[in-house]
C-alpha positions as CSV (number, residue, x, y, z in Angstrom):
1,X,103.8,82.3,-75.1
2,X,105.4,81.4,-72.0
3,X,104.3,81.4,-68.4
4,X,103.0,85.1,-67.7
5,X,101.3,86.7,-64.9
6,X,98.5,89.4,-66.2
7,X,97.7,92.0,-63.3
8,X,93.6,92.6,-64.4
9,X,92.2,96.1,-63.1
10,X,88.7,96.5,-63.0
11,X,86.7,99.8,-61.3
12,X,82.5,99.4,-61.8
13,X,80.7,101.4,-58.9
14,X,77.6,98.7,-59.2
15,X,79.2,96.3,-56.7
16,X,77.0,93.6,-58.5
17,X,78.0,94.2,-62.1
18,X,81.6,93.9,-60.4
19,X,81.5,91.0,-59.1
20,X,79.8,89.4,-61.9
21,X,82.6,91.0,-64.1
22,X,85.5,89.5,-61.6
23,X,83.6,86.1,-62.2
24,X,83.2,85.8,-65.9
25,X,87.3,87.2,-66.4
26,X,88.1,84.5,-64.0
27,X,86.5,82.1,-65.5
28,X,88.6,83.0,-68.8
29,X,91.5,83.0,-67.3
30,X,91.0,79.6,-65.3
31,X,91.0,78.4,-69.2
32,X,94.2,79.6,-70.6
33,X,97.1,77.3,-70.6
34,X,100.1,78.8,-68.9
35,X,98.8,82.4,-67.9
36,X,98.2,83.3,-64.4
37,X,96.3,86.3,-63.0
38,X,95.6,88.8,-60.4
39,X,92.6,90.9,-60.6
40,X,92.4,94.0,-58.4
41,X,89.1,95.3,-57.9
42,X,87.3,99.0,-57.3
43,X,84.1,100.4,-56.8
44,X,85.3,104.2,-57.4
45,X,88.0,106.4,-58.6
46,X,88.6,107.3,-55.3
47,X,92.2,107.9,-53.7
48,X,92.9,104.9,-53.3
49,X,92.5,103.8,-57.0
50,X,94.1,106.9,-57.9
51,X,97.2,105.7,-55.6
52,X,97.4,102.5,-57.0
53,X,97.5,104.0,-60.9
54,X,100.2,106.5,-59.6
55,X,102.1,104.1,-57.6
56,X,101.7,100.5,-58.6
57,X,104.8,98.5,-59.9
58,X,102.7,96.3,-61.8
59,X,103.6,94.6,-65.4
60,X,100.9,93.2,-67.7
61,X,97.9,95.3,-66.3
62,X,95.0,95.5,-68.3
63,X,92.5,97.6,-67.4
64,X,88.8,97.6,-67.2
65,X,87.1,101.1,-66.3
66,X,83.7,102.6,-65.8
67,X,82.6,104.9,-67.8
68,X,81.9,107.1,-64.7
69,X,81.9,106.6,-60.7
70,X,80.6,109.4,-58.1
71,X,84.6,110.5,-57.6
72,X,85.3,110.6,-61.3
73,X,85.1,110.4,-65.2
74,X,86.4,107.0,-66.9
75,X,88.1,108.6,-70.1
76,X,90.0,111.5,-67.7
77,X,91.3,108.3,-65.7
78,X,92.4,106.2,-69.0
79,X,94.0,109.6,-70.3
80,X,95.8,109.7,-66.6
81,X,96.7,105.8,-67.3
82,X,98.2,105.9,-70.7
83,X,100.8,109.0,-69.5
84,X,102.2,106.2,-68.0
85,X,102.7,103.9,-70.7
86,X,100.5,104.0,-74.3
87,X,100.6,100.5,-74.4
88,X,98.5,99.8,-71.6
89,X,94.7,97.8,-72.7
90,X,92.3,99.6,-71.5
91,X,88.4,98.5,-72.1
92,X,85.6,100.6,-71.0
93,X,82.4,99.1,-68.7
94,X,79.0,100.5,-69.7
95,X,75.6,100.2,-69.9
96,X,76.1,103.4,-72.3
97,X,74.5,103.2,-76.3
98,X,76.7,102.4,-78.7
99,X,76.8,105.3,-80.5
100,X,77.9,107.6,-77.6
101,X,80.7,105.5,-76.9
102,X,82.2,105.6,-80.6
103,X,82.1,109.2,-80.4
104,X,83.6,109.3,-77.2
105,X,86.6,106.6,-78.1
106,X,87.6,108.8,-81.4
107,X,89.3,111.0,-78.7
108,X,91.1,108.3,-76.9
109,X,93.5,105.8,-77.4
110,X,91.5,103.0,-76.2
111,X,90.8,99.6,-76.7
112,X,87.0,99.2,-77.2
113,X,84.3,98.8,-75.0
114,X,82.0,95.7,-73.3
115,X,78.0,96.3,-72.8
116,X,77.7,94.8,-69.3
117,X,74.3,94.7,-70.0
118,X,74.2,92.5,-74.3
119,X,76.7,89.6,-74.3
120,X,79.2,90.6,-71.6
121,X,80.5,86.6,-71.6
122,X,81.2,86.3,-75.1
123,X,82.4,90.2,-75.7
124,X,85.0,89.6,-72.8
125,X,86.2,86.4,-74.7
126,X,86.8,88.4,-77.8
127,X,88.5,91.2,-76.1
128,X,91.2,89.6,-74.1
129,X,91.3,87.3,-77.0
130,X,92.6,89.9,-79.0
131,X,95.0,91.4,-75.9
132,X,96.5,88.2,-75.2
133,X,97.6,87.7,-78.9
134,X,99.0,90.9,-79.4
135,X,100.5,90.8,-76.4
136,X,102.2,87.4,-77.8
137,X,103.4,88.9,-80.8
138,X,106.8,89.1,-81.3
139,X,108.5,92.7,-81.5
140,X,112.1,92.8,-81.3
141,X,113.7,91.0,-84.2
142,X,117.7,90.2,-84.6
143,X,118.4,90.7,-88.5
144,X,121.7,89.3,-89.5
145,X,123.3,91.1,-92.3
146,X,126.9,91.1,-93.0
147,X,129.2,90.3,-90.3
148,X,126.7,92.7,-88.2
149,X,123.3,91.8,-86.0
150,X,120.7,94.2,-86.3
151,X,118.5,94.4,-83.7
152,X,114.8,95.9,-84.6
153,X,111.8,96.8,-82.5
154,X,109.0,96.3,-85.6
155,X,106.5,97.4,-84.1
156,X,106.1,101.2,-85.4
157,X,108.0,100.2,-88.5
158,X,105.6,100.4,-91.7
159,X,108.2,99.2,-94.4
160,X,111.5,98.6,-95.7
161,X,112.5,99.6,-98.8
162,X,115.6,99.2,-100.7
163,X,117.6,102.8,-100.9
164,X,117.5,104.4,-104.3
165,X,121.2,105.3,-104.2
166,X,122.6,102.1,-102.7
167,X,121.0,98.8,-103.6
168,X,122.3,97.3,-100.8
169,X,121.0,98.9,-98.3
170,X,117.5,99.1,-96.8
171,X,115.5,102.0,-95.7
172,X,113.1,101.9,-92.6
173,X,110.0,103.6,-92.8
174,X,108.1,104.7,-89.8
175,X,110.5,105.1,-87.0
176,X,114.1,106.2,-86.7
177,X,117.3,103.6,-88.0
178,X,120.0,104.3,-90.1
179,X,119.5,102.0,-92.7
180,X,121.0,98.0,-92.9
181,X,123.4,97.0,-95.2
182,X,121.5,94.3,-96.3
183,X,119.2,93.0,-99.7
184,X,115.1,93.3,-98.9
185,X,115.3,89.0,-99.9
186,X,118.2,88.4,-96.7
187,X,115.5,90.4,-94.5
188,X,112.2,89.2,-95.6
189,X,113.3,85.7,-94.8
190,X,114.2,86.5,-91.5
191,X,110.5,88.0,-90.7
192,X,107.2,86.5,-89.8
193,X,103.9,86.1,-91.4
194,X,102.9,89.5,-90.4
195,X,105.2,90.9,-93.2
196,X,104.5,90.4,-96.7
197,X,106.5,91.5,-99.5
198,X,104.6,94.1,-101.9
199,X,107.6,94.4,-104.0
200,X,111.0,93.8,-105.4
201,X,112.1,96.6,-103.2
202,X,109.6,96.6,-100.5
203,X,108.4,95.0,-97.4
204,X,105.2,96.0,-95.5
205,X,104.2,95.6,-92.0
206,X,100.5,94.3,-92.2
207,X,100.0,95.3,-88.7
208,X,100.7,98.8,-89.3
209,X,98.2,98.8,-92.4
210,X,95.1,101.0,-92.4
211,X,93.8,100.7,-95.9
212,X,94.6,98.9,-99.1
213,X,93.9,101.4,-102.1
214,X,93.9,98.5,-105.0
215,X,92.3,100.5,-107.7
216,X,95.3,103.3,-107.1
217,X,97.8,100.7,-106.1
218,X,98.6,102.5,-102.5
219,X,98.9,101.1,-99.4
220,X,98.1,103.6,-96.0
221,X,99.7,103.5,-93.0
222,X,98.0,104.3,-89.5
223,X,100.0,107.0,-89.0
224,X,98.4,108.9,-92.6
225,X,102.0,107.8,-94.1
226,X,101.6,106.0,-97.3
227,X,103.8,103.7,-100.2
228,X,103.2,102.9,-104.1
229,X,106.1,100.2,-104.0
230,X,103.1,97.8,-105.2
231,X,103.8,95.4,-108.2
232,X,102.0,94.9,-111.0
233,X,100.5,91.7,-110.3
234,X,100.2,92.1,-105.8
235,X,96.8,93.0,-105.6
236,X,95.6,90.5,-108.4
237,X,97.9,87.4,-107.1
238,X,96.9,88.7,-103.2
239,X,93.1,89.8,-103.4
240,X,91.4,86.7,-102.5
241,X,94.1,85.9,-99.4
242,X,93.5,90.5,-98.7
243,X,89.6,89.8,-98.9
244,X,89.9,87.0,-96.1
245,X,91.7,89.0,-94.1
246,X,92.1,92.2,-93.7
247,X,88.4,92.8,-96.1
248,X,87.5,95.6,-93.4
249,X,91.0,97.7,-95.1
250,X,90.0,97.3,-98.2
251,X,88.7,100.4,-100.3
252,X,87.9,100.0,-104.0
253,X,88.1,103.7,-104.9
């Protein structure tokens, strides 16, 4: 992964749960090999956290926010946040039930929420767990085709598919290329384990998976896109690798 400094932002008006919160991330942190950290601390959404958001030149932040503080509401500040850039983790702090936060999340892009109050240690763990890998992930690949480098952000790209009028070239599905002059077996060998190939024809970013339809051979995207370049035999040469895992994107319809 590299050396990397992560700037940690947390805001919980209960100075206590706060610095108990400051403790257990820093005790994470102290852990990971080659990672260092910063963690700025608030007690409100007060001007001066405001300022920060509006004028920090910060890289790596990850947020941690109250659900609410006496200056303000935690899901108008994480709106506020991501306008700067959607990529930014942001994990709520709350004492709230479960089921009020679901409903609450559906309206935001957010990354989950810890109960400070059931297992704080262990759901930080899994949280910044799951942050740190995906912020170790790979994104921008260099394709060489013929006598030309292709350089390709994957990370809203949901397949490649060889074009129907020219077999040697390859469509991108899910953001904007022209397509590569190249066949799908140069490019799948030039990819990582995230990809898998579905078809002759196609290759699908797992990432970018929402379901697996196997009984009507489909595969959905996250953004309600969708592709039927499944072989014959994927699902039944795939299922028990699909039901380790990615089981929770299954649907047997």
């Amino acid at each position: 992964m590299g050396c990397m400094l992560y700037n940690i932002v947390i805001c919980d008006d209960n100075l206590n749960d706060l610095n108990i919160i400051t403790e257990k991330i820093s005790n994470y942190f102290d852990q990971q090999k080659n990672i260092y950290f910063k963690i700025h601390s608030f007690n409100d959404y007060n001007n001066k956290f405001i300022d920060f958001i509006y004028n920090n030149r910060l890289t790596n932040l990850i947020y941690l926010l109250d659900i609410e503080t006496p200056s303000g509401d935690g899901f108008d500040i994480a709106r506020t946040i991501k306008r700067f850039d959607a990529n930014i983790p942001i994990i709520y702090i709350t004492g709230h039930h479960e089921k009020h936060i679901n409903k609450a999340l559906k309206s935001c892009d957010m990354d989950g929420y810890i109960n400070k109050f059931n297992n704080l240690e262990n759901e930080l763990i899994e949280k910044f767990d799951k942050i740190l890998a995906e912020k170790g992930k790979k994104y921008i690949f260099h394709i060489k085709g013929n006598n030309v480098t292709y350089i390709l952000n994957v990370k809203n790209i949901n397949c490649f598919t060889t074009d129907i009028d020219r077999k040697n070239q390859i469509r991108i599905i899910g953001n904007y290329y022209p397509n590569i002059h190249l066949s799908i077996r140069s490019l799948y060998i030039q990819l990582d384990s995230r990809f898998i190939k579905t078809h002759q024809s196609c290759i699908v970013n797992l990432d970018n998976v929402k379901e697996f339809d196997i009984k009507n051979k489909i595969i959905y995207f996250k953004d309600k896109s969708h592709t039927d370049l499944i072989s014959r035999n994927f699902f039944k040469k795939n299922k028990e690798w699909l039901l380790e895992h990615y089981s929770d994107k299954i649907i047997f319809k």
